[in-house]
C-alpha positions as CSV (number, residue, x, y, z in Angstrom):
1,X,39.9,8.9,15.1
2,X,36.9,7.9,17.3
3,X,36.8,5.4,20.5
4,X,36.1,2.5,19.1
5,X,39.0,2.8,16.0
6,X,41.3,3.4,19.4
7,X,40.5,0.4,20.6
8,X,41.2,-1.5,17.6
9,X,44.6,0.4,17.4
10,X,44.9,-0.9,21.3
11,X,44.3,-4.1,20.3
12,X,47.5,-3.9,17.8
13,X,49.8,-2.7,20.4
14,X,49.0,-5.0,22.9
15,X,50.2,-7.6,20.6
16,X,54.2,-7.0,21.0
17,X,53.0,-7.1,24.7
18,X,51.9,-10.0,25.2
19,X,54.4,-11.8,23.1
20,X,56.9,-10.4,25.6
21,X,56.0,-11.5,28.6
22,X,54.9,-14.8,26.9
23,X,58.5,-15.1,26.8
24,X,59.5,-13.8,29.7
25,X,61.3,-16.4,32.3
26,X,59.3,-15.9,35.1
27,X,55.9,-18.5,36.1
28,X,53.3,-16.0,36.0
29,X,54.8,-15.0,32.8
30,X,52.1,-17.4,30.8
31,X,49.2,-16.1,32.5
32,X,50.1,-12.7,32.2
33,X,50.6,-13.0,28.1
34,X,47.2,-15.1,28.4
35,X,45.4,-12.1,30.3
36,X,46.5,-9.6,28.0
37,X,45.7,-11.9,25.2
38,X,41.7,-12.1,26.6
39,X,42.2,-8.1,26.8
40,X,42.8,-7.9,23.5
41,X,39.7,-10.1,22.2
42,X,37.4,-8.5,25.0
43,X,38.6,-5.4,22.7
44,X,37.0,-6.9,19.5
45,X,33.6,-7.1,20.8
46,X,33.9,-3.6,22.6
47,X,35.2,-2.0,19.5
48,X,32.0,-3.2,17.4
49,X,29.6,-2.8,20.0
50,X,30.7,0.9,20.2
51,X,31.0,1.8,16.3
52,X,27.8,0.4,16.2
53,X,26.0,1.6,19.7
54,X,27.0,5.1,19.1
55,X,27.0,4.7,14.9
56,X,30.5,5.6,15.1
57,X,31.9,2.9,12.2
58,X,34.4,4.4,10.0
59,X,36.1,2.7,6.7
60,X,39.2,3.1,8.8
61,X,37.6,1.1,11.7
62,X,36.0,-1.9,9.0
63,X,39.8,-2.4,7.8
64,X,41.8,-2.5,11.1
65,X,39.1,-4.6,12.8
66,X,39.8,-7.8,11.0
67,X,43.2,-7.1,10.5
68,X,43.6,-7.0,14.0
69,X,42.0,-9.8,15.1
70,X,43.9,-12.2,12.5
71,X,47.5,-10.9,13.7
72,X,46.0,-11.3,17.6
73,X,44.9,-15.2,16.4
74,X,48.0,-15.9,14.1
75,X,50.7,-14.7,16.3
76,X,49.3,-16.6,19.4
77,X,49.1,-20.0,17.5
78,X,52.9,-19.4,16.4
79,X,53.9,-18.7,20.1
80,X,51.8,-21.8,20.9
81,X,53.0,-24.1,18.1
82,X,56.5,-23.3,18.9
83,X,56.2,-23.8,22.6
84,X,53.7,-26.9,22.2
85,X,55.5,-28.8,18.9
86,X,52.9,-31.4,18.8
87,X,50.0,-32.4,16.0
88,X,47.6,-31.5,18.3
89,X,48.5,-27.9,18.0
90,X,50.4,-27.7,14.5
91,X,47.7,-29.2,12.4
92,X,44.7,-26.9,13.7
93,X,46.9,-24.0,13.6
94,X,47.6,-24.4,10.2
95,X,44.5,-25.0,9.3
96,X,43.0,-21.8,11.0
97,X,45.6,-19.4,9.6
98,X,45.1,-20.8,6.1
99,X,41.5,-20.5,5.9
100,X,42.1,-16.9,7.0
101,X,44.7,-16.1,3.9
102,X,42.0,-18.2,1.6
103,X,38.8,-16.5,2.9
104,X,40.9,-13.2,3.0
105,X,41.9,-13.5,-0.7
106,X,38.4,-14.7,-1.7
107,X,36.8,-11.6,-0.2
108,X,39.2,-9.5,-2.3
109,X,38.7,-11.1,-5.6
110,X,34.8,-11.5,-4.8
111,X,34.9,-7.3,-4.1
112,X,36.7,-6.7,-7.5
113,X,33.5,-8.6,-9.2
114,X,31.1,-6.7,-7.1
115,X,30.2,-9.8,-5.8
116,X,31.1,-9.4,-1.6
117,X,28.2,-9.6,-0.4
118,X,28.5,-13.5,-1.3
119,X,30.8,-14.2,1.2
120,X,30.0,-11.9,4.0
121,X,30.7,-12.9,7.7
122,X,27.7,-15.6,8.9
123,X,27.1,-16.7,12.1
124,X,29.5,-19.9,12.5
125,X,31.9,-17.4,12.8
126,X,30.6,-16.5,16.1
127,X,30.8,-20.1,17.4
128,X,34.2,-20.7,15.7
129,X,35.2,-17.2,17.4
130,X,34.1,-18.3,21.0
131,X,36.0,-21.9,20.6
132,X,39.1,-20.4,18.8
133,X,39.8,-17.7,21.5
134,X,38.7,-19.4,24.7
135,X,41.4,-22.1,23.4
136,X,43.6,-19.6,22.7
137,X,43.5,-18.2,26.1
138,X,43.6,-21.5,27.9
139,X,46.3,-22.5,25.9
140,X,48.6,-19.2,26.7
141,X,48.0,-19.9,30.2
142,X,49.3,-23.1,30.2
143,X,53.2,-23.9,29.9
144,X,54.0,-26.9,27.2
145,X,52.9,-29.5,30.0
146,X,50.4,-32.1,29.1
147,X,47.3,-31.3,32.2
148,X,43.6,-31.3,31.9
149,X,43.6,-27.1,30.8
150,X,46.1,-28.1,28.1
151,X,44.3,-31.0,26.4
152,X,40.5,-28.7,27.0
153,X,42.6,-26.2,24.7
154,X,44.2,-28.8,22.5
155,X,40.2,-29.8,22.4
156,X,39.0,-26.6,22.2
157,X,41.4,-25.6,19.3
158,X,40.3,-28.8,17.4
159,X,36.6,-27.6,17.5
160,X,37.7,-24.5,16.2
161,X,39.9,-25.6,13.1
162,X,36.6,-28.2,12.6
163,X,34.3,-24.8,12.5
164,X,37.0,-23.1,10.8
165,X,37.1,-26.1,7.9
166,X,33.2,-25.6,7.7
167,X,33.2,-22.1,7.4
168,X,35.5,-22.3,4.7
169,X,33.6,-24.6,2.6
170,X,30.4,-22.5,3.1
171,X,32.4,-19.2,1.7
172,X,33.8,-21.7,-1.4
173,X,30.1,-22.8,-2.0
174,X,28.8,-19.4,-2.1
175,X,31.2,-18.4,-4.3
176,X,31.5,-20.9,-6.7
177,X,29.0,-19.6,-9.3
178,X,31.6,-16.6,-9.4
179,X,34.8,-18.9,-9.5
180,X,33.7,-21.1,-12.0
181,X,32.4,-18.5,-14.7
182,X,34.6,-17.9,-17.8
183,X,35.1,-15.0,-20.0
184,X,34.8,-15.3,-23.9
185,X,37.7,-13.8,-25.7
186,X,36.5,-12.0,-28.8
C-alpha cells in the first residue's frame, strides 16, 4: 500500500461521510457534505499526480481509481435526484451513470479481445470531469431551492451529461469494428 492507493482508499471512506451529513438536519449540513464531496475529487487528481510524480502506480491503485470516482459521482446524483425530483436533474443523472455502466462494460469486453487500447480514457473526459464535479459540488451546496447556484449546477450538470453523451459515442465508434465482427462456426 503506497500514498497515493491511500488516498484512493480515503476517497471511499469519505463517501458514507458525506452522505451523512448531507442528511443531517442542520443548514450548514449541505455545505459540509459539498466540501467533503470537493475533498474527495481534489483526492482524484492528487492520487494520480502522486502514482505518477513518484512512479508509484500499482494494479491495485489503476482498479480502485475509477471505481472510486464512479461511486463518489453516482452516489451524489442519487442524493441530488432525490432531494431535487425534477427533469433537470433526473434526466442528466441518468444519463451520466449509464454511460459509465456502458463504457465500463465496453472496456471489459474490449480487454477480453485484446482490444483496450481502443477505448482508452481521451481528453473530453477532462472537460466532462471539470463540468460534472464543479456541478456536483454546487449542487450539494445548495438545498432543493430554485436560486442562481442551483440552476448554474442544473446548467452545469447539463453540459456534463451533453459531454458525457459525446464521449460515449466516441468510445462506440472506436469500437465498432470490434462489435460488429462475427465469428464463423465450423
Amino acid at each position: 500500500m503506497n500514498i497515493p492507493n491511500l488516498i484512493t482508499v480515503l476517497r471511499v471512506l469519505l463517501i458514507p461521510i458525506f452522505i451523512l451529513l448531507f442528511y443531517l438536519p442542520f443548514t450548514w449540513s449541505h455545505l459540509a457534505a459539498s466540501g467533503v464531496f470537493a475533498l474527495a475529487a481534489a483526492t482524484d487528481w492528487l492520487d494520480g499526480y502522486l502514482a505518477r510524480r513518484l512512479e508509484q502506480s500499482t494494479p491495485f491503485g489503476a482498479f480502485l481509481d475509477p471505481v472510486a470516482d464512479k461511486l463518489m459521482v453516482a452516489v451524489a446524483l442519487v442524493l441530488l435526484v432525490e432531494e431535487h425530483a425534477n427533469i433537470w436533474l433526473t434526466l442528466p443523472a441518468a444519463i451520466i451513470i449509464g454511460r459509465e455502466i456502458v463504457i465500463s462494460a465496453l472496456r471489459e469486453w474490449m480487454a477480453e479481445l485484446g482490444a483496450r487500447a481502443h477505448v482508452a480514457v481521451s481528453s473530453l473526459g477532462k472537460w466532462k470531469t471539470a463540468a460534472q464535479m464543479s456541478a456536483l459540488v454546487i449542487l450539494l451546496a445548495n438545498p432543493a431551492l430554485l436560486n442562481f447556484w442551483v440552476i448554474v449546477g442544473f446548467t452545469l450538470l447539463i453540459i456534463a451529461a451533453a459531454l458525457t453523451l459525446w464521449s460515449m459515442f466516441n468510445y462506440l465508434l472506436a469500437a465498432w469494428p470490434h462489435l460488429r465482427t462475427t465469428t464463423e462456426k465450423k
